[in-house]
KOLTI-85692 format. One record per residue (C-alpha): x, y, z. Coordinates in steps of 0.1 Angstrom, whole numbers, padded with zeros to 4 digits, always signed. Example, Ala and Ser with C-alpha at 12.3 -4.5 7.8 and 13.67 -1.06 7.14 Angstrom:
BEGIN
+0123-0045+0078 +0137-0011+0071 
//
This chain:
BEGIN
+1788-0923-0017 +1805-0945+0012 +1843-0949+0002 +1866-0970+0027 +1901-0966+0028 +1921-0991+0041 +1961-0986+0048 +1988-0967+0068 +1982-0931+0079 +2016-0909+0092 +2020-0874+0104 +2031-0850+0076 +2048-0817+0087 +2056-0786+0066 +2082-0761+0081 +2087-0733+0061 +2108-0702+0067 +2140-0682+0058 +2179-0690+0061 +2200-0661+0055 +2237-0678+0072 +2249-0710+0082 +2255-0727+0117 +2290-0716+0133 +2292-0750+0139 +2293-0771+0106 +2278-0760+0070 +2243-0762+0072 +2217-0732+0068 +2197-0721+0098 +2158-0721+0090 +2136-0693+0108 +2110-0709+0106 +2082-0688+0097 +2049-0715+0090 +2040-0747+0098 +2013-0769+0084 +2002-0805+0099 +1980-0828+0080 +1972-0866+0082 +1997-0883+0057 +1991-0917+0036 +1959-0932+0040 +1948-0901+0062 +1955-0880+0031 +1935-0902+0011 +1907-0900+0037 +1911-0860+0037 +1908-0856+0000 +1875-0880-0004 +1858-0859+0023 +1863-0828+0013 +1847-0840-0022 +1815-0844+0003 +1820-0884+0006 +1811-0903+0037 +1846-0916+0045 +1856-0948+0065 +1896-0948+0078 +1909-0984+0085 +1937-0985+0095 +1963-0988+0128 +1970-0961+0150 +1999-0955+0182 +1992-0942+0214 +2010-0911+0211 +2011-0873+0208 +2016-0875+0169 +1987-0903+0165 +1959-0881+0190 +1972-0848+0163 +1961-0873+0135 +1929-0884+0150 +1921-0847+0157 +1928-0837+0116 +1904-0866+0109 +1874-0855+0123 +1852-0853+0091 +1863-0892+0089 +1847-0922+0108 +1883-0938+0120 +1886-0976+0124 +1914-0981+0143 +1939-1014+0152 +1968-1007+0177 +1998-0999+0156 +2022-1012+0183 +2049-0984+0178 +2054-0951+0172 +2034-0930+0142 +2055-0923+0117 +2060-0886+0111 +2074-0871+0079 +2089-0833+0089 +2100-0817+0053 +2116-0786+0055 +2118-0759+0032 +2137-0724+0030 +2128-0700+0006 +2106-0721-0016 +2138-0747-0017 +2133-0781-0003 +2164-0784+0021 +2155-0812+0044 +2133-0845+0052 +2138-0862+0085 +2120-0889+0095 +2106-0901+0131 +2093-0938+0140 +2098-0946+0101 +2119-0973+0103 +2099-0998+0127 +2075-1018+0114 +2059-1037+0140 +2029-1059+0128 +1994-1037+0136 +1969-1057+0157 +1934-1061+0136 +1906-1063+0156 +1873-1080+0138 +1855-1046+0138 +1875-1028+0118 +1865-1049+0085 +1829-1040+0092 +1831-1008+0069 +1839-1028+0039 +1805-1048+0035 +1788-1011+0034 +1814-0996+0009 +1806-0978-0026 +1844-0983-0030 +1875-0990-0010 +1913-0972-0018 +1940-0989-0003 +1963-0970+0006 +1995-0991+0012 +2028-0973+0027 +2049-1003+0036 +2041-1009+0071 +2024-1043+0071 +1989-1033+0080 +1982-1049+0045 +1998-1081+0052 +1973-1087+0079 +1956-1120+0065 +1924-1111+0082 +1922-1083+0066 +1931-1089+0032 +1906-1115+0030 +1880-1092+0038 +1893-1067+0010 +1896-1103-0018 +1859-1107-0008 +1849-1069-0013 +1867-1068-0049 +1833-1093-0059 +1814-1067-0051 +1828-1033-0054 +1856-1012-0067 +1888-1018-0051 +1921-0991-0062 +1950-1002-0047 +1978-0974-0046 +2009-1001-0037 +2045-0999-0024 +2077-1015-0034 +2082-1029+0003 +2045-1034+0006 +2024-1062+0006 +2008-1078-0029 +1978-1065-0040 +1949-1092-0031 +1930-1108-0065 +1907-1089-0082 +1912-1054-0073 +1897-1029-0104 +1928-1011-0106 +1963-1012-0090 +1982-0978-0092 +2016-0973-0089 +2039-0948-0106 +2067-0950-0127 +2099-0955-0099 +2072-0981-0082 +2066-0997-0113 +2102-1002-0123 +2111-1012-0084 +2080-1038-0087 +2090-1052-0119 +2127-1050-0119 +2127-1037-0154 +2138-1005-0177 +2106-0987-0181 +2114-0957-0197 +2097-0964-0232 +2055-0961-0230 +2058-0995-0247 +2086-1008-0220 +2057-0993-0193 +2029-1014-0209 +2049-1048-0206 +2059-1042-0173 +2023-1032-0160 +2009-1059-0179 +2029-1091-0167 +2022-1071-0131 +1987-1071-0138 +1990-1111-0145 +2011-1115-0114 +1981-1098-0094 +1954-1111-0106 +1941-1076-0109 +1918-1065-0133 +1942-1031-0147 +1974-1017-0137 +1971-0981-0144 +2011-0964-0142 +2010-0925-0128 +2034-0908-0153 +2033-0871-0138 +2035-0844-0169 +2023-0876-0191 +1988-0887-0176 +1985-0921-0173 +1989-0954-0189 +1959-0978-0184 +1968-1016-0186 +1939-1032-0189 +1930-1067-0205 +1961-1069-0227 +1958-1036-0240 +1969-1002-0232 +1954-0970-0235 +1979-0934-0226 +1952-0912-0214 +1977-0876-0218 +1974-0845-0195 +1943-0823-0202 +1965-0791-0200 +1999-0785-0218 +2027-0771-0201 +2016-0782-0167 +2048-0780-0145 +2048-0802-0111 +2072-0779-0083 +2057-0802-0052 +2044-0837-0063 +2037-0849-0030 +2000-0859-0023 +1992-0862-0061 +1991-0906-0064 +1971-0902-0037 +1948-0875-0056 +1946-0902-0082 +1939-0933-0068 +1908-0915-0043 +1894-0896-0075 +1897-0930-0098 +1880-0950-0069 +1853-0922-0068 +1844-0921-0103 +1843-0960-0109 +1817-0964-0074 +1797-0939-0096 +1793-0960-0129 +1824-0943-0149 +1839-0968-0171 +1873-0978-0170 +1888-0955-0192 +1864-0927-0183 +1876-0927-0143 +1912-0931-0157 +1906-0896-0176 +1887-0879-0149 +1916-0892-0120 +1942-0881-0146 +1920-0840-0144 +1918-0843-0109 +1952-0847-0102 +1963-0817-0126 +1936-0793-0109 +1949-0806-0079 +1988-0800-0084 +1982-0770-0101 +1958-0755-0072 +1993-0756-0052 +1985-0797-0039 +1987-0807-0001 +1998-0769+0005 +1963-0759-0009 +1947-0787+0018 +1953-0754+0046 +1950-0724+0032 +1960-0707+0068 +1992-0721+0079 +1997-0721+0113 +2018-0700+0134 +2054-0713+0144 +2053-0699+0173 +2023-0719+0190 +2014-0688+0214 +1978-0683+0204 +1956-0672+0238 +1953-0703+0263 +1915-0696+0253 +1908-0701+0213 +1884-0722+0200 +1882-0744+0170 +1917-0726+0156 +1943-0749+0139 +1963-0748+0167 +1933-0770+0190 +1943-0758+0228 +1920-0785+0240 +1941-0814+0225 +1973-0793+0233 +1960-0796+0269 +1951-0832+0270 +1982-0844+0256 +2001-0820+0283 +1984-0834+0311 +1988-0869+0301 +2017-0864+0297 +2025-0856+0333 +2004-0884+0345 +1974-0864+0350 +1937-0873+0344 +1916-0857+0315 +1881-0852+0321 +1854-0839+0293 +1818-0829+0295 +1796-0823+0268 +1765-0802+0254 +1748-0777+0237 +1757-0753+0272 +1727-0729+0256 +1718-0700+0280 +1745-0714+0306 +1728-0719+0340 +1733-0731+0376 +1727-0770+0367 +1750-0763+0340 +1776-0744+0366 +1770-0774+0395 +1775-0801+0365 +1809-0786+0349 +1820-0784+0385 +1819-0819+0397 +1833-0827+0365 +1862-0808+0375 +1865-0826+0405 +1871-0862+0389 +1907-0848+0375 +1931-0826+0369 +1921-0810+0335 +1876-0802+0323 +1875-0796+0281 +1838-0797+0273 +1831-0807+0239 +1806-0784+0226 +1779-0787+0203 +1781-0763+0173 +1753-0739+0158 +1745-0763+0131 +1744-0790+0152 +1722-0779+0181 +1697-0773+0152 +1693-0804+0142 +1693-0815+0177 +1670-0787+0196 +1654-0777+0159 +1655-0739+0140 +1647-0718+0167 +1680-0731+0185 +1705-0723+0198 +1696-0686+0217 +1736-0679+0216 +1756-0692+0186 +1786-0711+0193 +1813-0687+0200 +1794-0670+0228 +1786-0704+0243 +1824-0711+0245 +1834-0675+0258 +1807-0683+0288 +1820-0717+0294 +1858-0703+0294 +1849-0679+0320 +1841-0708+0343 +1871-0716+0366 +1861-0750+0362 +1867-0751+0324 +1901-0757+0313 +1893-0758+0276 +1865-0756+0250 +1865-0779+0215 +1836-0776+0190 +1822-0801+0174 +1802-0803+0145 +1783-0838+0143 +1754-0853+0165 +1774-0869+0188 +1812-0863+0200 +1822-0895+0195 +1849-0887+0170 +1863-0860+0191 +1865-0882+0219 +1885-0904+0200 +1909-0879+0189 +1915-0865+0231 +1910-0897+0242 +1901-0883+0281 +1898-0908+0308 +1866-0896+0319 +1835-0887+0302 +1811-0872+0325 +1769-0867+0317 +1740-0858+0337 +1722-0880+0358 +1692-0883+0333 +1713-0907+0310 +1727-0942+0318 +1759-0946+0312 +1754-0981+0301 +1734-0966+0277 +1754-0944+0262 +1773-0951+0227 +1804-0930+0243 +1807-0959+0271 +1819-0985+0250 +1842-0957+0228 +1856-0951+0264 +1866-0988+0270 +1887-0989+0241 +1915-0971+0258 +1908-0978+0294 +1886-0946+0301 +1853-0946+0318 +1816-0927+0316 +1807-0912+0349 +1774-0898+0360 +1766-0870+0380 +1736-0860+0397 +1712-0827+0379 +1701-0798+0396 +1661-0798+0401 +1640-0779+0380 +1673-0764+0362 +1672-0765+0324 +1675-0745+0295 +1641-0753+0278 +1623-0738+0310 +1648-0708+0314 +1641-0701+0273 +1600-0700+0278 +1604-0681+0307 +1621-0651+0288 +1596-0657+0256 +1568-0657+0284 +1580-0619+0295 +1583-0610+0261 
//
C-alpha cells in the first residue's frame, strides 16, 4: 500500500550513559555518556514505522537547510521525501538519560515557528495515496491553506488519521479518524476528562466541532476509546499488566498502524483494535529504542573509511566541507571490476571540488540493473577499491535504482556522469536545481567498460 504522511518532522536524540558525581560547579550530575541514538522525530517517525511494515511511504512535509535537517534526510532513505523550505532551524529534541533515569530534555530551534513555504508539488503524493497520517506537531505546516485543501479533498476518497496538537492547526472536514490522547484531549476541549464517560463527551462535541467522522482518545495502559457517530466503544489492552517505562513514539505507533489497517478494508472498530495491539507490541518490544538495535558510538571515531555504518562518513564529510565553504562533488555507479575509464572518470570528478563521495550501487541493486549474474564483486569490495583511490574521499551505498534519495539527503553541488548520458536528461538534473547544484558531464575513456573487461575474463576461462 501507498500511505502519505503529511506534517512536521524533528531530530530526536538519545544520550545515554552513567553519572556517578556532580559538577563542582552547581548541583547537577555529569553524564558519561556512553550511546547515542538519532532517529527522524514526528512525522519522520511516522514515516519510519510505516516502512519498515514494508509500505511504500510518501514524507510531506518542510525541511531547513541545516546539518540537523541533511541527518534527517539521510535516516529517511527508505522514504520518498516531499519537501517545502521550513525557513528556520529543524527542531531537535536531545533527551538525556543516566542510568535508565530520564534526567534531561533540551530543546534546539523549538521555539520558532516560521510559516513553511508549500510548493505545488508536494500535494502530488496525495491523489495516489491508499491513506494519509497527518502528523501535526504544532509548527504551522498544517495551517498551510494550500495544503489543507488538498488533504479536505483526499478525505472523499481515502482514509485520512489525523494525530493533532493543542497549538496545532484544526483538523480539515472529513478526516476518518482524529487521534489525540488524553492531556490533548483535555487541552483541546478545556474539560475534566478523567471519567471514560467525561472522555466520550469531550471527544464527541470535538468530533462535531471537526467535522470528522471519529475521535478516537489514546488512553495508554487503557486502549482506546472510539468516538464514533454518537457512540462510543473502549476497545481495552489485549495484554494485562502491560507497564509503559518510555511512551514516546507510541501515538505515533497508533495513528500509522490505524491508517494502515483502514486503507486495507478493516472496519472502524476492527483498525481501532488492531492500532490499539500494535502499539502494545510496540512499547513492550522496548518502543523508539527498539527502532536501532545498535546504538551508535559517543565517541564518533569510527575509521575515516566505513561504509553504510550508522555513523554515515560520507554525510559527515559533506556537511564538514560545506561547512567551510567548500564544494561537494558525487559520482555514481555500480564501479564493478574498477577500471581505467572508471579511474580517469572519478578523477576529473575530483577536480570540480574539494570533496568526491561516489554513491554506490548495492548488490541487490546492480541485479536488477545489470541482471543475476551481476555484480562480479559484491558491494563491500567495490567500496574498499574505490576508497583506495586518492581521488575518493568517501563511499555511500545505496540500495534503490537510482540515487536520487541519497542525493537529497548530501545535497552535493555537483553531480558528475559519463559522457554517454545527457545531463538534461537525467532525473538527478532537476533534483540538483532544487538547491542550486548542478549535473556535469565528463568525457569516457574509449573502448573502457566493464561489460567488455567481464567477457574477456569468461572468454579465458
Amino acid at each position: 500500500m501507498r500511505i502519505v504522511v503529511v506534517g512536521d518532522t524533528l531530530l530526536d536524540i538519545d544520550l545515554a550513559g552513567h553519572a556517578g558525581r556532580l559538577c563542582p560547579d552547581g548541583p547537577a550530575p555529569v553524564v558519561d555518556v556512553q550511546s547515542r541514538r538519532e532517529r527522524a522525530g514526528g512525522a519522520g517517525l511516522v514515516a519510519t514505522l510505516l516502512a519498515q511494515d514494508g509500505h511504500d511511504v510518501d514524507l510531506v512535509t518542510a525541511l531547513s537547510d541545516d546539518a540537523a535537517a541533511d541527518r534527517v534526510r539521510s535516516l529517511l532513505q527508505s522514504v520518498h521525501i516531499h519537501e517545502g523550505v521550513l525557513g528556520g532551524p529543524t527542531p531537535t529534541k536531545m533527551r538525556v538519560a543516566a542510568d535508565g533515569q530520564r534526567i534531561a530534555r533540551i530543546d534546539e530551534g523549538c521555539g520558532q515557528k516560521p510559516f513553511p513555504l508549500v510548493d505545488e508539488s508536494m500535494l502530488v503524493p496525495l491523489e495516489a495515496a491508499d491513506a494519509i497520517v497527518v502528523a501535526d506537531y504544532g509548527r504551522r505546516l498544517l495551517e498551510a491553506p494550500p495544503l489543507r485543501a488538498a488533504l479536505e479533498a483526499a478525505s472523499r476518497r481515502v482514509p485520512v488519521v489525523w494525530d493533532p496538537h493543542p497549538h496545532g492547526a484544526r483538523p480539515t472536514g472529513g478526516v476518518a479518524a482524529v487521534t489525540p490522547n488524553l492531556s490533548e484531549l483535555l487541552d483541546l476541549s478545556g474539560r475534566d476528562v478523567s471519567g471514560l464517560g467525561a472522555i466520550a463527551t469531550a471527544a464527541g462535541r470535538l468530533r462535531d466541532r471537526w467535522h470528522a467522522q471519529s475521535v478516537v482518545v489514546t488512553l495508554a495502559e487503557r486502549g482506546a476509546l472510539l468516538c464514533d457517530n454518537g457512540s462510543a466503544i473502549h476497545i481495552g489492552v489485549p495484554s494485562a499488566g502491560l507497564r509503559i517505562e518510555d511512551a514516546c513514539g507510541a501515538g505515533d505507533r497508533f495513528a500509522s498502524a490505524l491508517a494502515a489497517s483502514l486503507a486495507g478494508g478493516s472496519s472502524l472498530e476492527e483498525a481501532v483494535e488492531t492500532a490499539v495491539a500494535a502499539s502494545v507490541g510496540f512499547l513492550a518490544a522496548g518502543g523508539v529504542a527498539a527502532l536501532d538495535p545498535t546504538p551508535q558510538p559517543s565517541n564518533g571515531q569510527g575509521p575515516a573509511e566505513s561504509v553504510g555504518d550508522d555513523e554515515s562518513p560520507a554525510f559527515a564529510l559533506a556537511r564538514r566541507v560545506r561547512a567551510e565553504g567548500g564544494r561537494v562533488v558525487a559520482a555514481g555507479g555500480c564501479f564493478d571490476l574498477l577500471h581505467a575509464g572508471h579511474l580517469r572518470l572519478l578523477e576529473a570528478a575530483r577536480g570540480l571540488g574539494d570533496c568526491l563521495i561516489v554513491c554506490l550501487n548495492s548488490d541487490s541493486s546492480v541485479r536488477r540493473l545489470k541482471g543475476e549474474s551481476r555484480p562480479v564483486m559484491d558491494e563491500r569490495d567495490r567500496a574498499d577499491l574505490l576508497l583506495g583511490l586518492s581521488c575518493v574521499d568517501a563511499v555511500e551505498i545505496f540500495s534503490e535504482d537510482t540515487p536520487e534519495r541519497l542525493l537529497a539527503g548530501l545535497r552535493p553541488d555537483v553531480w558528475v556522469k559519463g559522457s554517454d548520458y545527457d545531463a538534461e536528461q537525467l532525473p538527478e538534473s532537476a533534483l540538483l536545481r532544487r538547491w542550486g547544484g548542478e549535473v556535469v558531464t565528463v568525457p569516457l575513456q574509449p573502448g573502457r567498460s566493464t561489460t567488455s573487461l567481464a567477457s574477456a575474463i569468461a572468454a579465458l576461462g
